[in-house]
C-alpha positions as CSV (number, residue, x, y, z in Angstrom):
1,X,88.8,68.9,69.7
2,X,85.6,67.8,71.4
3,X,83.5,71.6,70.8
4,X,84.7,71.0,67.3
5,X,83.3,67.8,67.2
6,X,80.4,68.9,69.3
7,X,79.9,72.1,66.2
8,X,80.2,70.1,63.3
9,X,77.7,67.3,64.8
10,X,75.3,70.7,65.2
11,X,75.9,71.4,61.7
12,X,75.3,68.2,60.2
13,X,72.0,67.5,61.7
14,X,70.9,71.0,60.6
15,X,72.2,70.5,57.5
16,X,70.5,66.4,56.9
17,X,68.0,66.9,59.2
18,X,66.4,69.7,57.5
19,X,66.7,69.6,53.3
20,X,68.7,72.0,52.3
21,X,65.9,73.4,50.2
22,X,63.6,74.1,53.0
23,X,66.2,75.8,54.9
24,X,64.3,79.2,54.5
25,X,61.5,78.1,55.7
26,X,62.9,77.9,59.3
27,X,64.4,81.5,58.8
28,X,62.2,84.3,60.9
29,X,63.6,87.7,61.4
30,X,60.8,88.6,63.5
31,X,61.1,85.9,66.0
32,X,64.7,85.3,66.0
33,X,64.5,89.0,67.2
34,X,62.2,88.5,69.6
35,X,64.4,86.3,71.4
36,X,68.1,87.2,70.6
37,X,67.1,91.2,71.4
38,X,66.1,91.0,75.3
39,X,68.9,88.0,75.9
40,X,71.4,91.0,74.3
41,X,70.0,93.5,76.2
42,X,69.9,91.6,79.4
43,X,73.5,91.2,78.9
44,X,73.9,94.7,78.2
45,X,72.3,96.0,81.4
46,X,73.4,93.8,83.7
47,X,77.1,94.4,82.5
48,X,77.7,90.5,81.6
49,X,78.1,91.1,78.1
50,X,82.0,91.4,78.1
51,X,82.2,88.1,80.6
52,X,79.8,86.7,78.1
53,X,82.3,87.0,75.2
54,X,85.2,86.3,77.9
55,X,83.4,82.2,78.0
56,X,84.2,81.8,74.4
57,X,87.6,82.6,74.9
58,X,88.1,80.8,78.4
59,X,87.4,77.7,76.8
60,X,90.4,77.5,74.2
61,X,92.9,78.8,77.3
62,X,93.0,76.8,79.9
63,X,94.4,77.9,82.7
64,X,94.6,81.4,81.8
65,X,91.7,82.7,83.9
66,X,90.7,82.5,87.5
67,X,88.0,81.1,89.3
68,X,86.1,84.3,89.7
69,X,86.3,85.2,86.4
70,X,84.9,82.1,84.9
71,X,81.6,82.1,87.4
72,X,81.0,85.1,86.1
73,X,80.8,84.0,82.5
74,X,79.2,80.8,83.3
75,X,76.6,83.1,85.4
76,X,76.3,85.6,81.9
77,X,76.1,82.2,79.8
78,X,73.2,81.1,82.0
79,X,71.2,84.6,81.8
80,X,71.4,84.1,78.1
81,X,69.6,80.6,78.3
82,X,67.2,81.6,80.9
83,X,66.1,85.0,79.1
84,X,65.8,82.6,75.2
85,X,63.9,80.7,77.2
86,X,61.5,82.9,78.4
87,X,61.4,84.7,75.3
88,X,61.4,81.6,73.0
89,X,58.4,80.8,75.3
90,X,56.2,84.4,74.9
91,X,56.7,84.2,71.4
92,X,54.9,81.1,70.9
93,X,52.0,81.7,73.4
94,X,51.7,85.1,71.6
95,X,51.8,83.6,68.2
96,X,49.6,80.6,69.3
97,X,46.8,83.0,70.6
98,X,47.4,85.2,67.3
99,X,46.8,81.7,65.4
100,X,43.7,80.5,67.4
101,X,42.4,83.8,66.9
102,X,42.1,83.7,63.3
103,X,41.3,80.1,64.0
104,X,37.4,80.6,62.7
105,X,38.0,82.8,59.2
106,X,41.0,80.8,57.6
107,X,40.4,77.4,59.0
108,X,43.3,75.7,56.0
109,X,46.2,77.5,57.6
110,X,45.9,76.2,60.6
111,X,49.1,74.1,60.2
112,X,51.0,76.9,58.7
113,X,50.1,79.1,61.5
114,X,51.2,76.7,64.5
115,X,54.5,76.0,62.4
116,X,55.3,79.6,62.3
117,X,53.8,79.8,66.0
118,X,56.9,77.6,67.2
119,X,59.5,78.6,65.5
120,X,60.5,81.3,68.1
121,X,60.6,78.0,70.7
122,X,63.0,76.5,68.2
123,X,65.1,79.3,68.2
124,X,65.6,79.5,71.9
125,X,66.1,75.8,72.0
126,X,68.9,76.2,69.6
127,X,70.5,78.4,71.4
128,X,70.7,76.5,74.8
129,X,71.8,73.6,72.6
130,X,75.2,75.6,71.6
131,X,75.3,77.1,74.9
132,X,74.5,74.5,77.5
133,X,77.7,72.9,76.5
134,X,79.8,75.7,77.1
135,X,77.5,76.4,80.4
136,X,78.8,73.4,81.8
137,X,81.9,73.2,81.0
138,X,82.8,76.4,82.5
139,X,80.9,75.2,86.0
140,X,82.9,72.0,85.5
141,X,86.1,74.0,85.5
142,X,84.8,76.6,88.8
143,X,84.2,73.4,90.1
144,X,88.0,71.9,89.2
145,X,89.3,75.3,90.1
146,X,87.6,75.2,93.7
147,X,89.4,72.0,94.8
């Protein structure tokens, strides 16, 4: 009950927080890209991407999966945070230099240009916001399962 709280509280602030008819405006294929891609592939060659999936269904059965098991998805849940991060974090230095660049010729887009600068930030910060949860609740459980 308390993810589903925890999902629709997500959804609601998305939803008021940004007007519904601006909602393309914080749509980027490009960037999104640049920071789900290498988290998917990192899954992919590290071989975490099945105990990724396994941490969404760990949390609706409890007691279904052992202690092993759920460190590793908490540790394939973590690489995806880490690598957004990182990712989330290039796009915007690349975009900021891009931005500063062309800083001198078009001097009123400057704002434009930042916004679209840190929306690859946004994105990675979005996603540690819906995993984080889920991070820690499987660490609370290896934890609970430990004792």
């Amino acid at each position: 009950m308390r993810y589903l709280i925890y999902v629709i509280g997500m959804v609601f602030c998305m939803i008021y927080g940004i007007s519904l008819h601006k909602i393309c405006n914080f749509i980027d294929t490009i960037s999104f890209g640049f920071v789900v891609v290498p988290s998917i592939l990192a899954l992919i060659t590290t071989g975490y991407w099945k105990d990724f999936l396994k941490a969404f269904v760990y949390i609706f059965n409890k007691g279904r999966e052992t202690k092993e098991r759920v460190r590793e998805s908490a540790k394939a849940v973590k690489l995806v945070c880490i690598s957004s991060l990182i990712f989330g974090g290039l796009g915007v230095t690349i975009s900021l230099i891009n931005a500063l660049h062309g800083l001198n010729l078009k001097a009123s887009h400057v704002g434009a240009d930042i916004s679209v600068a840190l929306i690859s930030i946004f994105y990675a910060l979005m996603i540690n916001a819906i995993l984080l949860p889920l991070y820690f609740e499987l660490k609370r459980r290896d934890t609970k399962n430990s004792k």
